[in-house]
N, C-alpha and C positions, 0 to 999 in steps of 0.2 A: 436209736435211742441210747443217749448216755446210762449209764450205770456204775457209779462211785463205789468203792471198797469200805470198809470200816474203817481203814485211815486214813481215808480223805474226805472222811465226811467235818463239817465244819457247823457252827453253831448256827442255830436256826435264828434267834435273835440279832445275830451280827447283820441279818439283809438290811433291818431297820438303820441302823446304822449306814450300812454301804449304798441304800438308796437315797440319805441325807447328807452324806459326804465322807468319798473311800479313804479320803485321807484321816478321818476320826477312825473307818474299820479297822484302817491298817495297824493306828496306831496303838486300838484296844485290843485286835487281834492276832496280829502282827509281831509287833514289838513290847505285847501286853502291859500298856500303860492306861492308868485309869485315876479318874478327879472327880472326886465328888462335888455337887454344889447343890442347891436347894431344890433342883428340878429333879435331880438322881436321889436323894434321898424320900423326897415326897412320893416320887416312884415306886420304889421301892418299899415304901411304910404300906402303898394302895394293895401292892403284888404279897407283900405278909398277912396283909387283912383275908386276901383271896385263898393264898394258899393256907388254908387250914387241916388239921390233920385226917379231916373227915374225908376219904376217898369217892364215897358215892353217897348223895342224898336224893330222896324221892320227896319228890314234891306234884301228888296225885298220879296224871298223866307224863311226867317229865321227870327222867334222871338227869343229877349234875353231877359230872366227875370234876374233880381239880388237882391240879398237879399234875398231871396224864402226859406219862414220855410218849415223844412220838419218834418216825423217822420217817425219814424219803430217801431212797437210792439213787431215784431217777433225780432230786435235786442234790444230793448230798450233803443234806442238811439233819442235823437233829436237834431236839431241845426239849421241853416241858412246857406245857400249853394250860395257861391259866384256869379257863374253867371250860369246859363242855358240856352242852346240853344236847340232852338224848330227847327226843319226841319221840312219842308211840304214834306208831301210822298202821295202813292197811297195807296185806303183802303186797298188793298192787304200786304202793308208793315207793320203792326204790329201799326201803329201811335193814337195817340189819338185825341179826341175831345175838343177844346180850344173853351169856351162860348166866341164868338163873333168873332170871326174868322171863313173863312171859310175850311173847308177840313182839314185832319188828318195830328199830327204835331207827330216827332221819337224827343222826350228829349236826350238831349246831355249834362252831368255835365261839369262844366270844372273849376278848382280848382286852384289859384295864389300862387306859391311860390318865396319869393324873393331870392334866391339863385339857385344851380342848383342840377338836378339829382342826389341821395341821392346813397348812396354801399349799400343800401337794400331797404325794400319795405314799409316802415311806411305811402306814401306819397300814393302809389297806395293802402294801404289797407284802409286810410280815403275817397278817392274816391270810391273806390268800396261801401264804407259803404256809403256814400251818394246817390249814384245807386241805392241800394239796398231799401233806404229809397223811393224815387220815384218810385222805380215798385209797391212798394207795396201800393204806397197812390194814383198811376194812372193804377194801373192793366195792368203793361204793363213791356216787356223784354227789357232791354239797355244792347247791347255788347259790349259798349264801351266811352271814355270817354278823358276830357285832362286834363295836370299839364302843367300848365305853368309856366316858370322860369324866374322870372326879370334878372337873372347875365346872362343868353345867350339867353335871348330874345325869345324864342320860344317856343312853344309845344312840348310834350313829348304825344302820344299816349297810352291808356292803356286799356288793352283787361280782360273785368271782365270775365274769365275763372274761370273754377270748383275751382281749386286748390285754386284761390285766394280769392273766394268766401268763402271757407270752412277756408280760418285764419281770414276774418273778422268774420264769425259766431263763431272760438275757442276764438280770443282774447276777444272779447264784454261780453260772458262767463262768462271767467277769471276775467273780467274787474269788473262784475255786483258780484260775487264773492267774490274779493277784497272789494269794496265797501259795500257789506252788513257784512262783518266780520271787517271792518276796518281797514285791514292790509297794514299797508306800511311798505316794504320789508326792507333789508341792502343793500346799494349801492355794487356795483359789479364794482370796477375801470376798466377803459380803456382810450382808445385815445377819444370815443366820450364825456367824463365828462367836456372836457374843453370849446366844444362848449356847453355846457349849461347854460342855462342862473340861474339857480337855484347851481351851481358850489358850492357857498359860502354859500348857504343853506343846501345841504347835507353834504359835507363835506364827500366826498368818502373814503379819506385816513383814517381818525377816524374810520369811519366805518367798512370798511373792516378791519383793524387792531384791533376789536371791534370780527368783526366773527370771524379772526384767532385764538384770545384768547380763546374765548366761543371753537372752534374743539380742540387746544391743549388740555385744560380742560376737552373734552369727551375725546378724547385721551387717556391722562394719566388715569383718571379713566376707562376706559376700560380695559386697558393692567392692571392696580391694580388688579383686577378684575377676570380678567384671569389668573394671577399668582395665586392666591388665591385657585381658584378652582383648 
């Protein structure tokens, strides 16, 4: 089992990022370049509304903490976790010990996104990694978790199963990887470049047309090459 030091631990929100594309992590975390546009700012307005200065509220059977650092060793990751909700359960139910409270409380992450539901899982693999950071700092199993989305108002459930546990332990990996060699990748164009807010910092189309040059160039000397012989 890996186990990272305090200076190689890396930010816990950057996963989100490196499971949508490393070459935006690299270059947020990397070479710390950053662009605002209207997706990062609405973000961020949803993440000030959340974090407010109130640390724990009770609401009957249910505490919410917010703002709550966490960490992970075995990921090496840390960060600050939107809101977390504490349920009261029986000692039978796996819950924990909260100093001044009474009776055992089952942790629940629950993570604000201001837009909606993503066509893949960048958003369920930085939750899971925030899970992950709380089992291991409260010695305790969470199956589950929410994303919530400002554009449709609601919850979105998310089941940390095997599979999806095992991308946030590959990408964190890659991620720590990355960072200690200091590699930021060549953009790979698509549809998702435009919502990026770094767009006019990489500069995809350069890029890639950057890689194609550099493969024609193995190319032709290969086939030289082989003719030769």
């Amino acid at each position: 089992m890996i186990s990272y030091s305090e200076d190689d631990l890396l930010m816990l929100s950057g996963i989100q990022h490196f499971a949508f594309c490393e070459r935006q992590w690299a270059l947020i975390h990397l070479e710390q370049q950053w662009q605002e546009n209207v997706r990062t700012v609405e973000g961020r307005i949803i993440h000030d509304r959340v974090h407010t200065p109130l640390l724990v509220e009770s609401r009957g059977s249910m505490l919410i903490s917010r703002s709550l650092p966490v960490v992970s060793w075995e990921l090496g990751l840390y960060g600050v976790l939107d809101l977390v909700e504490f349920y009261q359960v029986g000692v039978s139910s796996g819950g924990v010990h909260i100093p001044g409270r009474k009776g055992f409380w089952k942790p629940r992450p629950v993570e604000y996104k201001r837009g909606k539901p993503k066509p893949d899982s960048r958003d369920e693999v930085q939750l899971c990694a925030q899970a992950i950071c709380l089992e291991e700092m409260l010695q305790i199993k969470i199956d589950e978790g929410d994303l919530y989305y400002g554009e449709i108002r609601r919850r979105t459930c998310v089941s940390f199963d095997d599979e999806l546990r095992q991308q946030v332990f590959n990408l964190s990996q890659r991620m720590h990887m990355m960072y200690e060699k200091g590699i930021t990748p060549p953009a790979t164009k698509g549809k998702h470049c435009r919502a990026c807010s770094l767009y006019d910092i990489c500069l995809p189309s350069l890029t890639g047309r950057t890689k194609s040059v550099k493969e024609y160039i193995r190319k032709e000397i290969q086939m030289k090459t082989e003719e030769e012989e």
